[in-house]
C-alpha positions as CSV (number, residue, x, y, z in Angstrom):
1,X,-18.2,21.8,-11.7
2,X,-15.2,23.6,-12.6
3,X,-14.8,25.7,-15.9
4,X,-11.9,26.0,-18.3
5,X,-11.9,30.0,-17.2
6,X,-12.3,28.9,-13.6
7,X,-9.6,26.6,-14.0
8,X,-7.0,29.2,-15.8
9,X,-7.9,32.1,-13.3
10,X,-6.8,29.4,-10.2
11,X,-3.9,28.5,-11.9
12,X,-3.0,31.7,-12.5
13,X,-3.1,32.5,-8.8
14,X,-1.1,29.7,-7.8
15,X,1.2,31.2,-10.4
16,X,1.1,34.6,-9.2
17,X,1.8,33.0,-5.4
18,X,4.2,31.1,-6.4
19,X,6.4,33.8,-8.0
20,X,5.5,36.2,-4.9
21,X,6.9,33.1,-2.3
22,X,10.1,33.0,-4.4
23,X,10.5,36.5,-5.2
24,X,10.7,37.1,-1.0
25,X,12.2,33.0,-0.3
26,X,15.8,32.5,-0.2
27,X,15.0,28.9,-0.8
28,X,14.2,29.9,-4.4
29,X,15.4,26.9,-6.6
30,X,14.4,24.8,-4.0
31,X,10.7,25.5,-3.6
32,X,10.6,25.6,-7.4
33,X,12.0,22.2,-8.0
34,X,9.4,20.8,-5.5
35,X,6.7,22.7,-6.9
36,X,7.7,21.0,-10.4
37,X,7.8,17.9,-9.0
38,X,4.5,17.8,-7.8
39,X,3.0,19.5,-10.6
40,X,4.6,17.2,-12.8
41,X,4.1,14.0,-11.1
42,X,1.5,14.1,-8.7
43,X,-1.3,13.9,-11.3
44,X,0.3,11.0,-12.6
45,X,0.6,9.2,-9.3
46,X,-3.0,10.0,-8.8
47,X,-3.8,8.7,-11.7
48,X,-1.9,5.4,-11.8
49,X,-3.7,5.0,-8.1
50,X,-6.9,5.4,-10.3
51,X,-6.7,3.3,-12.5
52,X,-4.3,0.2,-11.2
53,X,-4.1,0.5,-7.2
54,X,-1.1,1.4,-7.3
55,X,0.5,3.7,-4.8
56,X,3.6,6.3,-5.4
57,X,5.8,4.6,-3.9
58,X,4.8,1.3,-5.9
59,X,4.7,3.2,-8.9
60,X,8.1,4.6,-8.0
61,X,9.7,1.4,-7.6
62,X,7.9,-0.5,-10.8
63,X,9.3,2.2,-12.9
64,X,12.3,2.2,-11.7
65,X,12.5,-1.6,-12.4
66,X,10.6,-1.7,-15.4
67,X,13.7,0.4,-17.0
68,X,16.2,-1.8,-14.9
69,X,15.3,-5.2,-14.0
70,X,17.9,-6.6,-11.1
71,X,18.1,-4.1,-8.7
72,X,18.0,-4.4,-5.5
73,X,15.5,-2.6,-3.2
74,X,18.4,-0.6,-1.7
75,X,19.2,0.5,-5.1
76,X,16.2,1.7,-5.6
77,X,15.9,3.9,-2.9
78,X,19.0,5.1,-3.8
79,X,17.9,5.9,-7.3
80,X,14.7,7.5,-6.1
81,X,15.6,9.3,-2.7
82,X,12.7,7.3,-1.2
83,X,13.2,6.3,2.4
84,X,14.0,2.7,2.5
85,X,11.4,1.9,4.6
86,X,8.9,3.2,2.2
87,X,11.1,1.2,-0.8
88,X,10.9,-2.3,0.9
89,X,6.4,-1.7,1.9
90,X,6.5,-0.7,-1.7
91,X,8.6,-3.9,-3.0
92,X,6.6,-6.2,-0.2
93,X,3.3,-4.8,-1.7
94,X,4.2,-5.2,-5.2
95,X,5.8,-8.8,-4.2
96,X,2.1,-9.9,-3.0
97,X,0.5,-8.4,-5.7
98,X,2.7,-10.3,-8.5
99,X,3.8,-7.3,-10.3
100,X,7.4,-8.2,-9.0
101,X,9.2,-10.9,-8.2
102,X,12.8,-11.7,-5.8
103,X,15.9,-13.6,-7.3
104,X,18.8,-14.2,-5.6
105,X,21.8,-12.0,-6.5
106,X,24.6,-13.9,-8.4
107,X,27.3,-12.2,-6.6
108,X,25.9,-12.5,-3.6
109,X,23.5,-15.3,-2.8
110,X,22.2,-13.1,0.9
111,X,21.3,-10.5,-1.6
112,X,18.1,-10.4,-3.1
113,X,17.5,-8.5,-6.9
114,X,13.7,-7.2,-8.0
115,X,12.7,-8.1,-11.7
116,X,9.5,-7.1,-13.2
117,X,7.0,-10.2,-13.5
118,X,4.6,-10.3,-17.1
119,X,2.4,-8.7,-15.0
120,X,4.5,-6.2,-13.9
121,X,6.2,-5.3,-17.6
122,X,2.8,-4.8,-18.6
123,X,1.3,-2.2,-16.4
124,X,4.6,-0.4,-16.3
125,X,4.7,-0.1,-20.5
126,X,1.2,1.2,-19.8
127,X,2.2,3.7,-17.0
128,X,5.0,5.0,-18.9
129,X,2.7,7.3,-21.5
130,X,0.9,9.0,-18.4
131,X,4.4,10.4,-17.3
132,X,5.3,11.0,-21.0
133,X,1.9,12.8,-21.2
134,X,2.9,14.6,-18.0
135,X,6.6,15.2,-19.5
136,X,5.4,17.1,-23.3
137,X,2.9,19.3,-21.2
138,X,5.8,20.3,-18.8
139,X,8.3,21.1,-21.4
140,X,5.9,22.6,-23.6
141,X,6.9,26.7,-22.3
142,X,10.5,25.5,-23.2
143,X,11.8,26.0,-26.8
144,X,14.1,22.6,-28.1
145,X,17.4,24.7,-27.6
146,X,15.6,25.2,-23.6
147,X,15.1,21.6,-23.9
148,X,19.0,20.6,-24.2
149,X,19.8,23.5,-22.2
150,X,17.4,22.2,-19.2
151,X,18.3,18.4,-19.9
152,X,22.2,19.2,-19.6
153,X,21.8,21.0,-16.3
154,X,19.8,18.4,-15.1
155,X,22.1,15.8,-15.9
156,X,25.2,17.9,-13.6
157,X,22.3,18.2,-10.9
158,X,21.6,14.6,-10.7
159,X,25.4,14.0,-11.7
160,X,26.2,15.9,-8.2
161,X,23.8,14.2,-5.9
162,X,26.2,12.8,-4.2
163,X,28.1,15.1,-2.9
164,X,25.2,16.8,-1.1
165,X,22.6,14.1,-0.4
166,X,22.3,12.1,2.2
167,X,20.1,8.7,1.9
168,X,17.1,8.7,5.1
């Protein structure tokens, strides 16, 4: 069984690691965004597959929908950077499992848009305070002027994709 003092001297080695890899990386902002990522989301992913079967890329695509219904499954990998492979198991999964459900596009008939099922709106309003959880602890080292700071700089970062991703 780990301890609370066990736990805090780990995590301050991966800390101490972490700021030795970047201090020597050229790939610093990089390896830190993913190392954010994971710590941020990862746990939440695991624990969503806990509790309701769900896997991340399922849980990626319900929350994507849960906050806009009518998208289509290219969208969503567009929206999350998910391969759209993994995007269309994900909807095809969450199809058979009734948390989702296919309508044909209004524009285009060949086209088919992903809206949340009862089902589906109801585990996403109950996944949503696991990555709120996830979110306060996160942001917690920041001050609120950090906050703004951090949210405005995310904003141009995800504003940019764009013009240097490239969907795979």
């Amino acid at each position: 069984m780990r301890t609370v003092e066990g736990h805090f001297l780990a995590t301050t080695r991966v800390l101490t690691t972490t700021r030795d890899l970047v201090a020597r990386s050229p790939v610093r902002f990089g390896y830190r965004i993913t190392s954010l990522r994971n710590w941020y989301a990862g746990p939440g992913f695991r624990e969503i597959e806990r509790e309701f079967g769900l896997s991340e890329s399922e849980t990626s695509v319900l929350f994507c929908l849960g906050h806009l219904p009518g998208l289509r499954a290219k969208d969503v990998s567009a929206l999350t950077g998910h391969p759209k492979n993994s995007v269309s198991r994900a909807v095809h999964r969450l199809l058979r499992k009734k948390f989702l459900q296919q309508r044909a596009d209004r524009a285009d008939r060949r086209e088919k848009t992903l809206v949340p099922t009862a089902t589906g709106k109801a585990l996403f309003r109950k996944m949503v305070p696991i990555f709120l959880a996830r979110q306060k602890s996160m942001l917690s080292a920041l001050s609120v002027p950090e906050r703004r700071s951090f949210d405005r700089l995310l904003d141009k970062l995800v504003g940019g994709l764009p013009e240097w991703t490239r969907l795979y």
